[in-house]
PQR file of N, CA, C, O and H, with PARSE charges and radii, in Angstrom:
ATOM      1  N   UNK A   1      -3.148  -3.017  25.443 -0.4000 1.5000
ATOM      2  CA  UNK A   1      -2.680  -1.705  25.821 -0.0000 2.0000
ATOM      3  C   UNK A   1      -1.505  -1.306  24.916  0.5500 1.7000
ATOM      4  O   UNK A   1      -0.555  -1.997  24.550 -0.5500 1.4000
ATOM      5  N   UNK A   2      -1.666  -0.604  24.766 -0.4000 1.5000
ATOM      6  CA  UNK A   2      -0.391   0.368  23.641 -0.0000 2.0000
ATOM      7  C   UNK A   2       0.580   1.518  24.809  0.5500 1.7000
ATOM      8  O   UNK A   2       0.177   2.559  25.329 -0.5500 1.4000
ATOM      9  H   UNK A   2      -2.438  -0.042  25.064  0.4000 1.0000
ATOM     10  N   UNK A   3       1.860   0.890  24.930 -0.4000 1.5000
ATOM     11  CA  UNK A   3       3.002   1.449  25.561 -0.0000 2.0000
ATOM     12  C   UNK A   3       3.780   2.146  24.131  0.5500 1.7000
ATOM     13  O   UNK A   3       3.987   1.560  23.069 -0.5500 1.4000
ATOM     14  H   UNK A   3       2.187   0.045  24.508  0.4000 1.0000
ATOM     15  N   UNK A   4       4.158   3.696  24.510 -0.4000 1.5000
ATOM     16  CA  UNK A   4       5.095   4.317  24.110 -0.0000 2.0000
ATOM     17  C   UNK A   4       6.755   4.260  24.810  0.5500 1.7000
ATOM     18  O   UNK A   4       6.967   4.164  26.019 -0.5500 1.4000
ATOM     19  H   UNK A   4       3.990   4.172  25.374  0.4000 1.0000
ATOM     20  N   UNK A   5       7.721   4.336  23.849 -0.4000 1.5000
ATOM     21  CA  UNK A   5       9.152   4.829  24.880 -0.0000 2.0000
ATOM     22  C   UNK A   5       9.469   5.132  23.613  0.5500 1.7000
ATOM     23  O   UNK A   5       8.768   5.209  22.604 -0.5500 1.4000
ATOM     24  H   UNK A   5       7.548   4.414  22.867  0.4000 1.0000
ATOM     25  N   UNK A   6      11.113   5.365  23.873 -0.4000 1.5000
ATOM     26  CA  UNK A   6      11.767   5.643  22.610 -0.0000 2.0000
ATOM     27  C   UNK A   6      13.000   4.817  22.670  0.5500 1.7000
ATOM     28  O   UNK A   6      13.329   4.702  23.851 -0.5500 1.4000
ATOM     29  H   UNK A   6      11.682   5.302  24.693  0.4000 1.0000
ATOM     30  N   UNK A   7      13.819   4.192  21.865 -0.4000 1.5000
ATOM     31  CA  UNK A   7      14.468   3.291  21.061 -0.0000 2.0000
ATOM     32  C   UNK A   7      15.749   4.137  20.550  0.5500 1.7000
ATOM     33  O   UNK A   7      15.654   5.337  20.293 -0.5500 1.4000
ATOM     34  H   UNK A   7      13.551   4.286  20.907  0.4000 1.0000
ATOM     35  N   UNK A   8      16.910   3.437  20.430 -0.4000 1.5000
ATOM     36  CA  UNK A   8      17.976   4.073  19.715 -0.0000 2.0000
ATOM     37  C   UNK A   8      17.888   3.510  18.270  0.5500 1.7000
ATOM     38  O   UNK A   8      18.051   2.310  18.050 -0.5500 1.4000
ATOM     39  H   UNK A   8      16.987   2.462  20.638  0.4000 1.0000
ATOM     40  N   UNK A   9      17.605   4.481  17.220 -0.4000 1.5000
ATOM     41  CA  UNK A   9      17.789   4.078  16.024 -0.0000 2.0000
ATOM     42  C   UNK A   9      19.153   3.679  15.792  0.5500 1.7000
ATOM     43  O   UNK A   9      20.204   3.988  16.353 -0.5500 1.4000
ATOM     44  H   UNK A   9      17.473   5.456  17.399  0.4000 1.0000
ATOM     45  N   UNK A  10      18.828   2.766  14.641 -0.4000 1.5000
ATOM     46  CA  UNK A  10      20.364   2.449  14.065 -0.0000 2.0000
ATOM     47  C   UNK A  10      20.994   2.985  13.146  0.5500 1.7000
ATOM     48  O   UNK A  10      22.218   3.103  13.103 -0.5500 1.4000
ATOM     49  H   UNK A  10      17.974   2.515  14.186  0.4000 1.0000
ATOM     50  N   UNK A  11      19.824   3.538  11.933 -0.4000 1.5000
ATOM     51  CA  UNK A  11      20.664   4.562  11.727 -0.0000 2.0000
ATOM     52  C   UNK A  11      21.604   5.816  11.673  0.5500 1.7000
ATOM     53  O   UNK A  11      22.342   6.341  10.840 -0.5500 1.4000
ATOM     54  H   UNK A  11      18.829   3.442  11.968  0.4000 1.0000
ATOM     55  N   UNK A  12      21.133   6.089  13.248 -0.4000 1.5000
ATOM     56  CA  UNK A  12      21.981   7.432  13.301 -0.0000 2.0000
ATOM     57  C   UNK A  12      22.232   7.705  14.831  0.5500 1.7000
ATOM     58  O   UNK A  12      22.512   8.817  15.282 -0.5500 1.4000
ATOM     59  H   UNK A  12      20.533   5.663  13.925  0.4000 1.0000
ATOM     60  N   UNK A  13      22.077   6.374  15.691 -0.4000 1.5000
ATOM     61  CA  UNK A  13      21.861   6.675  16.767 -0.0000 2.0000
ATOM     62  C   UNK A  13      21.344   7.821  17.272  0.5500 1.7000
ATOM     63  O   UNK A  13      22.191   8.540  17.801 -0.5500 1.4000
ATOM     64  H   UNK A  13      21.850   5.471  15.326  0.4000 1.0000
ATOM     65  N   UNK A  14      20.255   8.219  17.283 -0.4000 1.5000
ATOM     66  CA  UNK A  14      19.365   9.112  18.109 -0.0000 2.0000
ATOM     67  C   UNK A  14      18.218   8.425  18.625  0.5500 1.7000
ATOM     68  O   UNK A  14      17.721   7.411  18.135 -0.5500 1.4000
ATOM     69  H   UNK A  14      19.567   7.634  16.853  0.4000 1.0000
ATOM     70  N   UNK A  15      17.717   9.217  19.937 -0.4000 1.5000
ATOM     71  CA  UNK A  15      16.388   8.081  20.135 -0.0000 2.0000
ATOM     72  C   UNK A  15      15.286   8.723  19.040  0.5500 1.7000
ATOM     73  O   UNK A  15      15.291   9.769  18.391 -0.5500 1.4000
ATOM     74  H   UNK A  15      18.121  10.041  20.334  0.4000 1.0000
ATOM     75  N   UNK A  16      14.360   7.633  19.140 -0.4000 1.5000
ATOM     76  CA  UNK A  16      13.086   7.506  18.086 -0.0000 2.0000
ATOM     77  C   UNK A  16      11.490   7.050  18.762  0.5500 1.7000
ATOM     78  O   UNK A  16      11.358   5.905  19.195 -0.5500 1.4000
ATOM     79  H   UNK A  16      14.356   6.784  19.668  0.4000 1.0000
ATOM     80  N   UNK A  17      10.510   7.875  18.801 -0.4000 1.5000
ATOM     81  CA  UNK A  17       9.632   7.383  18.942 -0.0000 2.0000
ATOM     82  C   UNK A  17       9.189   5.769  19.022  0.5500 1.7000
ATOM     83  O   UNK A  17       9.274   5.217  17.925 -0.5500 1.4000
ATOM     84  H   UNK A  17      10.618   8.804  18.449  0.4000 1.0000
ATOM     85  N   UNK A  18       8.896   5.215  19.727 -0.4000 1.5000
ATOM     86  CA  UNK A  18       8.389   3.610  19.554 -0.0000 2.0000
ATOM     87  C   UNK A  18       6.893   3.173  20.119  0.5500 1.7000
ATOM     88  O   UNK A  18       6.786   3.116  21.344 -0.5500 1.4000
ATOM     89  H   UNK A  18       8.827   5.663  20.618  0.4000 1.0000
ATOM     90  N   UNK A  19       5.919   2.911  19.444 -0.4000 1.5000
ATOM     91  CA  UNK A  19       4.811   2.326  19.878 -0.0000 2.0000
ATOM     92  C   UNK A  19       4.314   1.240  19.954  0.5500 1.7000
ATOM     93  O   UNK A  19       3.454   0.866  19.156 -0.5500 1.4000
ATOM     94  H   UNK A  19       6.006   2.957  18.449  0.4000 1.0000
ATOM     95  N   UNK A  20       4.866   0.340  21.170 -0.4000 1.5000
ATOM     96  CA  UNK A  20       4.062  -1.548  20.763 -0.0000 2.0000
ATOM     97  C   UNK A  20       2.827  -1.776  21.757  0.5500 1.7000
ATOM     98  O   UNK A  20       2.418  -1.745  22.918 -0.5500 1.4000
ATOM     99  H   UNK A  20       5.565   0.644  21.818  0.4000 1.0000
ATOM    100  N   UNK A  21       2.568  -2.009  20.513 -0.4000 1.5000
ATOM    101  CA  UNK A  21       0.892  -3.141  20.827 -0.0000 2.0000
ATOM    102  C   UNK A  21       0.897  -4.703  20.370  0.5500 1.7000
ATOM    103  O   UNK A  21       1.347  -4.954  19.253 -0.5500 1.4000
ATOM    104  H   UNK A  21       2.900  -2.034  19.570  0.4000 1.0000
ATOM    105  N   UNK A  22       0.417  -5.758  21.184 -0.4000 1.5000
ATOM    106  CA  UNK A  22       0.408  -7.154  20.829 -0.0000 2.0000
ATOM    107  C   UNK A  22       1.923  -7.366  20.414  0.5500 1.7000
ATOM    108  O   UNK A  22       2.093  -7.697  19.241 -0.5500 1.4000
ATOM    109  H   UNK A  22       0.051  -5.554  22.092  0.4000 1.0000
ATOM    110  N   UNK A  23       3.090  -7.216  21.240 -0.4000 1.5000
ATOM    111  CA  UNK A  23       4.691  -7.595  20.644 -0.0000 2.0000
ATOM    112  C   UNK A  23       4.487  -7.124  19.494  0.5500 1.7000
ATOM    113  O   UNK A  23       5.107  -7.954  18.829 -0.5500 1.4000
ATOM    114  H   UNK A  23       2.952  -6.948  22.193  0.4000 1.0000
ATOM    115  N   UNK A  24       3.961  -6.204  18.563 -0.4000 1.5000
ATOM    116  CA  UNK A  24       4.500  -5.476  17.318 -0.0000 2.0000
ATOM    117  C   UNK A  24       4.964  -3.802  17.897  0.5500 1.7000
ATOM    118  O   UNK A  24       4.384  -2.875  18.463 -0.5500 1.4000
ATOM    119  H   UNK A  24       3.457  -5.530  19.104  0.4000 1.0000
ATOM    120  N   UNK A  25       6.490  -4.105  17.319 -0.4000 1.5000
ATOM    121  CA  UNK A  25       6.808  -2.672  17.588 -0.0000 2.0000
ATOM    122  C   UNK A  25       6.910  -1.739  16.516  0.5500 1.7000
ATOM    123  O   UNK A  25       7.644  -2.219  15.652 -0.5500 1.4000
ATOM    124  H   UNK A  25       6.962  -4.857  16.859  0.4000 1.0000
ATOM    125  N   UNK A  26       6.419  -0.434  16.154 -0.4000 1.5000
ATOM    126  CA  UNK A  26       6.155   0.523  15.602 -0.0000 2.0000
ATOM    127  C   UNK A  26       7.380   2.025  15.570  0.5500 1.7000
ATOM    128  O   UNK A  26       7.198   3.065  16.203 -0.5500 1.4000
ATOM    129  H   UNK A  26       5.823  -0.044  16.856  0.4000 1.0000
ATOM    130  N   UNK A  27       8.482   1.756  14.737 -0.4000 1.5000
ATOM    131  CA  UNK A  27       9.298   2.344  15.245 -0.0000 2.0000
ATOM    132  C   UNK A  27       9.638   4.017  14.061  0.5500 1.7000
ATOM    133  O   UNK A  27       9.885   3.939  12.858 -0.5500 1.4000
ATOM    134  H   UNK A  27       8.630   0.911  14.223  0.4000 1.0000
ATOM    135  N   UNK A  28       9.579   4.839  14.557 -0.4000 1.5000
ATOM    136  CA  UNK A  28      10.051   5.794  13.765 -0.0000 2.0000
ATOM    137  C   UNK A  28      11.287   5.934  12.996  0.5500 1.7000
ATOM    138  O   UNK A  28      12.358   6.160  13.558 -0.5500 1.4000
ATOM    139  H   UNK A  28       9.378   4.902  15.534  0.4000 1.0000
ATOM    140  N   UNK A  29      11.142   5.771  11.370 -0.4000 1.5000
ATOM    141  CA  UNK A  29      12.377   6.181  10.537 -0.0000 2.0000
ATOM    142  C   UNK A  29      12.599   7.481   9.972  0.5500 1.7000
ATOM    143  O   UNK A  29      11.744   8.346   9.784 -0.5500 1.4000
ATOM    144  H   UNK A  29      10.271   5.588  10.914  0.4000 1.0000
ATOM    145  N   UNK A  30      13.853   7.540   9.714 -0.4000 1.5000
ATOM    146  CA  UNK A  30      14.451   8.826   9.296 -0.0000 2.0000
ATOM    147  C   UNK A  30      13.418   9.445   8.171  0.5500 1.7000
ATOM    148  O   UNK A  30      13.307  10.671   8.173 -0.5500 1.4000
ATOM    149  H   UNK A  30      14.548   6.837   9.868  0.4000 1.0000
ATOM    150  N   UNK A  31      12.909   8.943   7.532 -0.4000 1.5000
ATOM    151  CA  UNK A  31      11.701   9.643   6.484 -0.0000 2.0000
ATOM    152  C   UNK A  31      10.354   9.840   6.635  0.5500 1.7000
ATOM    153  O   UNK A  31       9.556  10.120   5.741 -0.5500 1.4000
ATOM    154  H   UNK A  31      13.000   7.947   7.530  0.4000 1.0000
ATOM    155  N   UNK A  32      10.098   9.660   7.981 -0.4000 1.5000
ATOM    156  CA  UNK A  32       8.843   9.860   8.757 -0.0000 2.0000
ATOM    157  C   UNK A  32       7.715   8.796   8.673  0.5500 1.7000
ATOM    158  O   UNK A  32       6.584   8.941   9.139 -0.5500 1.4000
ATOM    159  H   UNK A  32      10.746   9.433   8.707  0.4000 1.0000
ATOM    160  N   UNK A  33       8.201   7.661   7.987 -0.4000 1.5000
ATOM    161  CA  UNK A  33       7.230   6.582   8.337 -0.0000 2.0000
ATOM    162  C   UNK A  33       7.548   5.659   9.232  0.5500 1.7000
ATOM    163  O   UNK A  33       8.464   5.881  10.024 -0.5500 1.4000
ATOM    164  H   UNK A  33       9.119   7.542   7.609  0.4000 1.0000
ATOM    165  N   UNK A  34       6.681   4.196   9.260 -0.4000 1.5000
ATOM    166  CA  UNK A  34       7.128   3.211  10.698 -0.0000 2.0000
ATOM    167  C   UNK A  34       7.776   2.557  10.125  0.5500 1.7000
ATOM    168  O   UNK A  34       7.687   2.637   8.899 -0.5500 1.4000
ATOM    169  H   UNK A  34       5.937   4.015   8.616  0.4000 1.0000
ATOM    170  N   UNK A  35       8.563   1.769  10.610 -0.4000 1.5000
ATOM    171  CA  UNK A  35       9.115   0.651  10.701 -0.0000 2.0000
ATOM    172  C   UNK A  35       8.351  -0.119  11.636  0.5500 1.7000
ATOM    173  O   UNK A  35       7.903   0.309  12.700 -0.5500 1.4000
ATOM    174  H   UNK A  35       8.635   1.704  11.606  0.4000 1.0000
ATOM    175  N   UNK A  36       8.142  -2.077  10.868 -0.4000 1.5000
ATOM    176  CA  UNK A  36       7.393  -2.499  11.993 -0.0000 2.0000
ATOM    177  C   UNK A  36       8.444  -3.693  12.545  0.5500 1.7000
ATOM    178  O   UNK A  36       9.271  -4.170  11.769 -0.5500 1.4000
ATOM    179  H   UNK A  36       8.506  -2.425  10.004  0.4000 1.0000
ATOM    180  N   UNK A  37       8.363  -4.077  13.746 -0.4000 1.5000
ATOM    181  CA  UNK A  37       8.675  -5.107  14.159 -0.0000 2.0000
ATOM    182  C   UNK A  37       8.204  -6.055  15.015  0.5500 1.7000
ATOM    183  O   UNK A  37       7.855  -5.794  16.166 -0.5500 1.4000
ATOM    184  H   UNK A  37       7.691  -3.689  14.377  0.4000 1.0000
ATOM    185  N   UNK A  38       8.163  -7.511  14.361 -0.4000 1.5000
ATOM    186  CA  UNK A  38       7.619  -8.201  15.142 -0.0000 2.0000
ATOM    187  C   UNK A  38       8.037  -9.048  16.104  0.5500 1.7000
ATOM    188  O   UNK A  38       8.246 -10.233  15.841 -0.5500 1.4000
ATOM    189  H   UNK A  38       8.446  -7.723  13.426  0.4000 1.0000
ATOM    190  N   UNK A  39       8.248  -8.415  17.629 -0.4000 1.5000
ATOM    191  CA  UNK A  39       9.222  -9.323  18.331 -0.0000 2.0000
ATOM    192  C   UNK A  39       9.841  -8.393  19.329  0.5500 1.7000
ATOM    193  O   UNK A  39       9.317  -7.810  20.278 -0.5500 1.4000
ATOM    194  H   UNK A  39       8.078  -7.453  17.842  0.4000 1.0000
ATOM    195  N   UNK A  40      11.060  -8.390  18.902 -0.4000 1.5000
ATOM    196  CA  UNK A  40      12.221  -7.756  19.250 -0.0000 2.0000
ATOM    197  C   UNK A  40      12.442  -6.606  18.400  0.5500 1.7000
ATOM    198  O   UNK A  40      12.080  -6.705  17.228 -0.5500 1.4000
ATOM    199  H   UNK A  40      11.485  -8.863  18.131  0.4000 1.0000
ATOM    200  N   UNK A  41      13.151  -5.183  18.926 -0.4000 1.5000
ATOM    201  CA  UNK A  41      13.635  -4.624  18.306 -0.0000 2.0000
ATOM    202  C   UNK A  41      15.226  -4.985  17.803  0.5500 1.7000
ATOM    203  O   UNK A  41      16.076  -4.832  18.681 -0.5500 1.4000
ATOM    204  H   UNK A  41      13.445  -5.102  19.879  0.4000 1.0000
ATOM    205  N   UNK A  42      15.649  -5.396  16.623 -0.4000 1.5000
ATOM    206  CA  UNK A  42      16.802  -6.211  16.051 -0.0000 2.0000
ATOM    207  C   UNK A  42      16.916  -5.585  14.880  0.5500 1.7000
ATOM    208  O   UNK A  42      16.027  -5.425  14.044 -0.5500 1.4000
ATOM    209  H   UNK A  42      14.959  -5.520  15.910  0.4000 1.0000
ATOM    210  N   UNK A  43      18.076  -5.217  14.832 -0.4000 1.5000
ATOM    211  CA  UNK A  43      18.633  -4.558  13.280 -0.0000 2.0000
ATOM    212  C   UNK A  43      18.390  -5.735  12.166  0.5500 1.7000
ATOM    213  O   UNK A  43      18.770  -6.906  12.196 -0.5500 1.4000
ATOM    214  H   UNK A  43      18.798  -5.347  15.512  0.4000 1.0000
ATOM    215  N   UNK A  44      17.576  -4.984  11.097 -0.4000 1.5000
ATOM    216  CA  UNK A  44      17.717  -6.185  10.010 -0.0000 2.0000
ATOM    217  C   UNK A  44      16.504  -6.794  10.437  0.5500 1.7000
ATOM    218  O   UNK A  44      16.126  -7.444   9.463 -0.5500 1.4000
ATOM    219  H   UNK A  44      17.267  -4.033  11.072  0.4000 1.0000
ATOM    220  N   UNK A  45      15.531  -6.963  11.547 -0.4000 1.5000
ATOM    221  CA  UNK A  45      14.736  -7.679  11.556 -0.0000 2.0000
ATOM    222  C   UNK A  45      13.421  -7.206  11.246  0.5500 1.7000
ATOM    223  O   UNK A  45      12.529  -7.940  11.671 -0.5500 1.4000
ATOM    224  H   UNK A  45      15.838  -6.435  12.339  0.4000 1.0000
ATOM    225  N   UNK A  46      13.053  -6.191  10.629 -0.4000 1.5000
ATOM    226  CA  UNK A  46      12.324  -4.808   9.965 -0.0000 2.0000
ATOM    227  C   UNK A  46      11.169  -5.869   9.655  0.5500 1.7000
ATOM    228  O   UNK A  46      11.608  -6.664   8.824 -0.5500 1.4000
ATOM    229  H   UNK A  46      13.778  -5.594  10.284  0.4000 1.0000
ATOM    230  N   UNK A  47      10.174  -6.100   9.927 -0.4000 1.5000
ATOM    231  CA  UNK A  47       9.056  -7.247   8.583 -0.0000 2.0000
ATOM    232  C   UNK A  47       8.857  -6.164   7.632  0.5500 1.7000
ATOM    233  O   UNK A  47       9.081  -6.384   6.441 -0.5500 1.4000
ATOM    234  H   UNK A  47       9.817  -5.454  10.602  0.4000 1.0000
ATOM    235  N   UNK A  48       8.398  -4.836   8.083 -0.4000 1.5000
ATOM    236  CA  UNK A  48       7.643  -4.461   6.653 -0.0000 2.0000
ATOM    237  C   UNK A  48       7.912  -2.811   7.286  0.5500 1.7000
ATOM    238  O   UNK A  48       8.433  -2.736   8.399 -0.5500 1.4000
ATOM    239  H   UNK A  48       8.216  -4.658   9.050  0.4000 1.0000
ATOM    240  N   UNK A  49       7.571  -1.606   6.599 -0.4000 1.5000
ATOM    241  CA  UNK A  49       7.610  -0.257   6.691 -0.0000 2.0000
ATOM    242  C   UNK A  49       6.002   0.116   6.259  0.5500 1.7000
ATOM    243  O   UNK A  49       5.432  -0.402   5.298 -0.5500 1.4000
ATOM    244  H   UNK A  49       7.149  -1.668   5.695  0.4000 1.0000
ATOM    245  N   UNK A  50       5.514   0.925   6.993 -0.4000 1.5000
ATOM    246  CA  UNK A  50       4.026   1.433   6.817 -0.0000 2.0000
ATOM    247  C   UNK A  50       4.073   3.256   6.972  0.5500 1.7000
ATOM    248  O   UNK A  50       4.647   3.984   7.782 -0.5500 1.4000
ATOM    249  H   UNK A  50       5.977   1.346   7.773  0.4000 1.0000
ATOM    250  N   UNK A  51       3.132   3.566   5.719 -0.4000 1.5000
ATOM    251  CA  UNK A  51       3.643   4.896   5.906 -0.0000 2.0000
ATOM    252  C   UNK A  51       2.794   5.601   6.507  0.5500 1.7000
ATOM    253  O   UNK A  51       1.646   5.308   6.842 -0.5500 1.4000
ATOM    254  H   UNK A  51       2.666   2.975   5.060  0.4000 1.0000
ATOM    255  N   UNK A  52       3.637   6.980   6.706 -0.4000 1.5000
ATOM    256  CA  UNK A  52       2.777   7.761   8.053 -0.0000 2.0000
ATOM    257  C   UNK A  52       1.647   8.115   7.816  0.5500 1.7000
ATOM    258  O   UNK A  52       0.971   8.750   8.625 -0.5500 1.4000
ATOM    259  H   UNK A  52       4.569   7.218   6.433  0.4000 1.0000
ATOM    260  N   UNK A  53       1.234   7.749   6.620 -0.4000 1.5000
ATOM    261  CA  UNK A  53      -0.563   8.245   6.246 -0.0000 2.0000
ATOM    262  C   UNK A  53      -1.453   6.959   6.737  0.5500 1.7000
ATOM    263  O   UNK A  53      -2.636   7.269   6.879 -0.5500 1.4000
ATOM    264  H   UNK A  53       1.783   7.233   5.962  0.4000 1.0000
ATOM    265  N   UNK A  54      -1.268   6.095   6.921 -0.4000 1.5000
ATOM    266  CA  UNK A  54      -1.716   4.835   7.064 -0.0000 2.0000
ATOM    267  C   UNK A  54      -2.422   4.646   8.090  0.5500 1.7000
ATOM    268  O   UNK A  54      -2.068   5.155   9.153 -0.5500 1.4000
ATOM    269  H   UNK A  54      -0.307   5.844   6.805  0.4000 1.0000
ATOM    270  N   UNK A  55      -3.860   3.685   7.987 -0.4000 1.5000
ATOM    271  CA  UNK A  55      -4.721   4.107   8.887 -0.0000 2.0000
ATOM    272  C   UNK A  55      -4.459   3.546  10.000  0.5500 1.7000
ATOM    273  O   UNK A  55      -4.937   4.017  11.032 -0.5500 1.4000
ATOM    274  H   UNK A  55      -4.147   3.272   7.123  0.4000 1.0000
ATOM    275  N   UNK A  56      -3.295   1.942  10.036 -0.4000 1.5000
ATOM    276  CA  UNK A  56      -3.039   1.124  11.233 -0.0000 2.0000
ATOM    277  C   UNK A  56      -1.755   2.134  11.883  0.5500 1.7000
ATOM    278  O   UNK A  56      -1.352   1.587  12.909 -0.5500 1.4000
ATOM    279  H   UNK A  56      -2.907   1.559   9.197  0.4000 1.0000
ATOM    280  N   UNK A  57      -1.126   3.197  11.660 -0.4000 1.5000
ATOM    281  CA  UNK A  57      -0.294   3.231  12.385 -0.0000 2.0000
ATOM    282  C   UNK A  57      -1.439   4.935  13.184  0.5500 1.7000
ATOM    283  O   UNK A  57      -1.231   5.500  14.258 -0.5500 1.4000
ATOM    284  H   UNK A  57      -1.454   3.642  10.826  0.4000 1.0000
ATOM    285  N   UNK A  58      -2.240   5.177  12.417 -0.4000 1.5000
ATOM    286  CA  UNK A  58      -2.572   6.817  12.871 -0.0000 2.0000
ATOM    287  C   UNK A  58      -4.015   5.989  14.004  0.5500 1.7000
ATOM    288  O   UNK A  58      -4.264   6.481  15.104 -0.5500 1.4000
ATOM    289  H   UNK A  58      -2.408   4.719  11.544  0.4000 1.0000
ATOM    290  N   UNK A  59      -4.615   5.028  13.595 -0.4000 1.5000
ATOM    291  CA  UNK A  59      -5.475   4.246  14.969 -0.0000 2.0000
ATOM    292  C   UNK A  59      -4.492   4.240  15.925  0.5500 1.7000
ATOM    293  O   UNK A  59      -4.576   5.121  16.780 -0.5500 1.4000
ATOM    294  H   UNK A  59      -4.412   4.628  12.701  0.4000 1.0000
ATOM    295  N   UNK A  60      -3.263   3.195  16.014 -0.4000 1.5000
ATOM    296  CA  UNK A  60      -2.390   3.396  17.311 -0.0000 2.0000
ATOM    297  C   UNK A  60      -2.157   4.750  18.029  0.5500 1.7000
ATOM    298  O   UNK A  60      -2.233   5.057  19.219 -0.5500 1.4000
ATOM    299  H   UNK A  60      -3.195   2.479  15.319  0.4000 1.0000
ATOM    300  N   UNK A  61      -1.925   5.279  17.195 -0.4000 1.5000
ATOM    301  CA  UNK A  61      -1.403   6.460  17.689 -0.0000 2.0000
ATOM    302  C   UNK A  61      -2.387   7.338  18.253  0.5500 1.7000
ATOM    303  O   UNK A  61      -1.960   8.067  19.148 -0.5500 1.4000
ATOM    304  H   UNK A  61      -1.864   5.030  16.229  0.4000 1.0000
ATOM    305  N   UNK A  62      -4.052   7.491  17.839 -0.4000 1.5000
ATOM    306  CA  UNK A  62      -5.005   7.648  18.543 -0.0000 2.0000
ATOM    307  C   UNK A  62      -5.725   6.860  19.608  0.5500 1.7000
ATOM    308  O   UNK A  62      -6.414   7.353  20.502 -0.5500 1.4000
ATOM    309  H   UNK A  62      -4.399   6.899  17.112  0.4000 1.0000
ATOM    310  N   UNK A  63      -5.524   5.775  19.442 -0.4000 1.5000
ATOM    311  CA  UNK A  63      -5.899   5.225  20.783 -0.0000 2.0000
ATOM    312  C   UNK A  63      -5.283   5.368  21.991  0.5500 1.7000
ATOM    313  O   UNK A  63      -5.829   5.311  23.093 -0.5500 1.4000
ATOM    314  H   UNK A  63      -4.965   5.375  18.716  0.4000 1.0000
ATOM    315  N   UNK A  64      -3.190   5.707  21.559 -0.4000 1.5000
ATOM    316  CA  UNK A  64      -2.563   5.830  22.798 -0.0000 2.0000
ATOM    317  C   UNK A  64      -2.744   7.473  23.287  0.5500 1.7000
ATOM    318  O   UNK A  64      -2.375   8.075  24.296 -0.5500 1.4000
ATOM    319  H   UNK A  64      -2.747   5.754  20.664  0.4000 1.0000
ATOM    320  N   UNK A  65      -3.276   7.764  22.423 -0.4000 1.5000
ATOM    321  CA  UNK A  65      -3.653   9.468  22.792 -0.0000 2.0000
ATOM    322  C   UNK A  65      -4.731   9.617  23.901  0.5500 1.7000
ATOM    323  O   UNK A  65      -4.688  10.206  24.981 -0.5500 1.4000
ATOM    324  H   UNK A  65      -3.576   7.275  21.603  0.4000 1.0000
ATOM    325  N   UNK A  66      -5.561   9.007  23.391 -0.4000 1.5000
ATOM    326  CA  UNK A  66      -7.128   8.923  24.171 -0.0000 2.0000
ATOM    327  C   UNK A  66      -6.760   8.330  25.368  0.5500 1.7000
ATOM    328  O   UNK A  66      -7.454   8.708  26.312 -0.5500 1.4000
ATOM    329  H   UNK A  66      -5.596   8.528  22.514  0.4000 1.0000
ATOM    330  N   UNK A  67      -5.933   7.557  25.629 -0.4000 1.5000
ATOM    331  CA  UNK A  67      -5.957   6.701  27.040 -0.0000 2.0000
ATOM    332  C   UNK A  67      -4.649   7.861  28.028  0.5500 1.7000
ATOM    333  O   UNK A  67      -4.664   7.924  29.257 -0.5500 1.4000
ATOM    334  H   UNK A  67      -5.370   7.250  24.862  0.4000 1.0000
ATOM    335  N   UNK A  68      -3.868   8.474  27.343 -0.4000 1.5000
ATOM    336  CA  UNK A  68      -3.402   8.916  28.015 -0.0000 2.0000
ATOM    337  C   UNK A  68      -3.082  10.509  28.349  0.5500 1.7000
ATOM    338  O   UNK A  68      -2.050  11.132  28.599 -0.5500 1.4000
ATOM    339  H   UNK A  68      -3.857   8.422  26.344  0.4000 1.0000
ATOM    340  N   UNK A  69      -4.792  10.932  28.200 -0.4000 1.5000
ATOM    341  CA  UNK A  69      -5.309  12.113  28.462 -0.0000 2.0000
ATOM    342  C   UNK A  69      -4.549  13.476  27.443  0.5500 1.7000
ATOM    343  O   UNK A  69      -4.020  14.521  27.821 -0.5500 1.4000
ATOM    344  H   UNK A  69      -5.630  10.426  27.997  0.4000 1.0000
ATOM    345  N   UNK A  70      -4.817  12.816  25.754 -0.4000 1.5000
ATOM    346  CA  UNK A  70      -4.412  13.812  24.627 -0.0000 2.0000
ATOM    347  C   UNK A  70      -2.721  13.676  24.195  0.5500 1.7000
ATOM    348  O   UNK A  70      -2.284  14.018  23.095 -0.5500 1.4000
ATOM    349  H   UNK A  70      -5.247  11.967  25.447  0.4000 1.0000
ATOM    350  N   UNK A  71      -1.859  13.082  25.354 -0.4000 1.5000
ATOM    351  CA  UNK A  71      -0.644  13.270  25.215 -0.0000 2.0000
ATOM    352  C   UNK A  71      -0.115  12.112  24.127  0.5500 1.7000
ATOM    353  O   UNK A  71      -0.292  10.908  24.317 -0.5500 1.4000
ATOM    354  H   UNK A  71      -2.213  12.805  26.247  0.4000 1.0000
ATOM    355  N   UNK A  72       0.682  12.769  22.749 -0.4000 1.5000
ATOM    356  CA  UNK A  72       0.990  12.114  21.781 -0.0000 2.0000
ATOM    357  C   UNK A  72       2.968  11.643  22.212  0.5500 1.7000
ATOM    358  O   UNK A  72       3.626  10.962  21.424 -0.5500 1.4000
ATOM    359  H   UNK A  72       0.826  13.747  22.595  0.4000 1.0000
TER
END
């Protein structure tokens, strides 16, 4: 199951979109792509950045659409 909330970024403290599936969290950065994390959300603990064209972050984001009647 894929849970949405939102997260305080660190860069600028504001909240941010967040999408985890399987303990990977999917977090929105200031330049409109993800940040991924595996685990915990932890400053510095970033594994990798995936950009917003990308087909693993736009599947999540459609599957959590579909289950929760269109709402992104």
């Amino acid at each position: 199951m894929i849970k949405k909330t939102h997260v305080k970024s660190f860069y600028n403290g504001i909240f941010v979109t967040c999408y985890e599936h399987k303990n990977v969290k999917y977090v929105a950065n200031q330049h409109g792509d993800w940040d991924v994390y595996e685990g915990e959300y932890v400053r510095g603990e970033r594994t990798r950045i995936i950009p917003k064209e990308s087909d693993e972050i736009k599947n999540i984001i459609n599957e959590y659409t579909k289950h929760h009647g269109g709402k992104r």
